[in-house]
C-alpha positions in Angstrom: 26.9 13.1 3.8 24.3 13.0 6.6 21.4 16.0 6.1 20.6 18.1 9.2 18.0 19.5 10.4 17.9 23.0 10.6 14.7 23.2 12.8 16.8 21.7 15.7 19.3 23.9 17.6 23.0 23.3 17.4 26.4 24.7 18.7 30.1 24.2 18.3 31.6 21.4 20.1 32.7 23.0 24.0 36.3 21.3 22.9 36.8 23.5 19.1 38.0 26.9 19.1 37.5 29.3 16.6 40.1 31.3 15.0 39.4 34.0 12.5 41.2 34.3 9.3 40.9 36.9 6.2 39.7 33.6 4.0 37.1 33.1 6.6 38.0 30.3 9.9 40.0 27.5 11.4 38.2 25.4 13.3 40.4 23.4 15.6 38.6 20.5 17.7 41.4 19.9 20.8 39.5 16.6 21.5 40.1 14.6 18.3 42.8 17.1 17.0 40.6 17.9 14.4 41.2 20.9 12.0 38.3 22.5 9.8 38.7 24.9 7.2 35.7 28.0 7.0 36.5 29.2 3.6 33.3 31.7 3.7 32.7 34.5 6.0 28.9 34.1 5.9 29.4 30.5 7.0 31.8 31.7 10.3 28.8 34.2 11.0 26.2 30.9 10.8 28.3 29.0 13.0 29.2 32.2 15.3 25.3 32.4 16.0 24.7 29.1 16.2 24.6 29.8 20.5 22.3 32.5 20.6 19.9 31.0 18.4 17.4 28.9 18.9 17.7 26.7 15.1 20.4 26.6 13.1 18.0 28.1 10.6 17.3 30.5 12.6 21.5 30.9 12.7 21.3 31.2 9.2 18.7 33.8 8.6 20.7 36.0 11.1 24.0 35.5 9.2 21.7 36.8 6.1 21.8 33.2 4.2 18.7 33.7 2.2 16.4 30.9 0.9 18.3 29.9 -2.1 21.3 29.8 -0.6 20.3 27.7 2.4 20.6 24.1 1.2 24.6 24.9 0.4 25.0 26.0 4.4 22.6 22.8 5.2 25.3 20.9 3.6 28.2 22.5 5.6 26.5 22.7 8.5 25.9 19.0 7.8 29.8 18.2 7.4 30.8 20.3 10.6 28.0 17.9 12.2 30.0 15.3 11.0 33.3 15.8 12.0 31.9 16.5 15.9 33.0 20.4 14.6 29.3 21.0 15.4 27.1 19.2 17.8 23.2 18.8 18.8 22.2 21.2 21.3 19.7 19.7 24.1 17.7 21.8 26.5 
């Protein structure tokens, strides 16, 4: 699984909407009919602010992922990179 970096800014895909659910989100991607499963709310707030922030770990500090916790939403973050979920943001 390819490692991210959280120092570089990222966003969801302009093809995936988001759909809320009590276990956390469905991501569907209409482009490559894709479907992701967010089974953490913290994770749906990380991925929710991944827009209006300028880092994903910036994205993460405002969801309220603290330092010890980080490396597990590197990793998801990393998999929703993978599956095009997720995609670099360039300026």
């Amino acid at each position: 699984m390819p490692a991210i970096d959280l120092d570089r800014a990222f966003d969801l895909h302009p093809q995936v909407a988001v759909r809320p659910e009590p276990f956390g989100a469905l991501l569907y991607h209409f482009g490559t009919r894709r479907l992701s499963f967010l089974k953490d709310r913290t994770l749906l707030a990380v991925v929710r602010s991944l827009a209006a922030e300028p880092t994903a770990r910036a994205a993460c500090t405002a969801a309220g992922v603290g330092g010890a916790e980080l490396p597990r939403y590197e990793k998801a973050l990393g998999v929703l990179v993978q599956s095009q979920m997720v995609v670099e943001r360039t300026p």
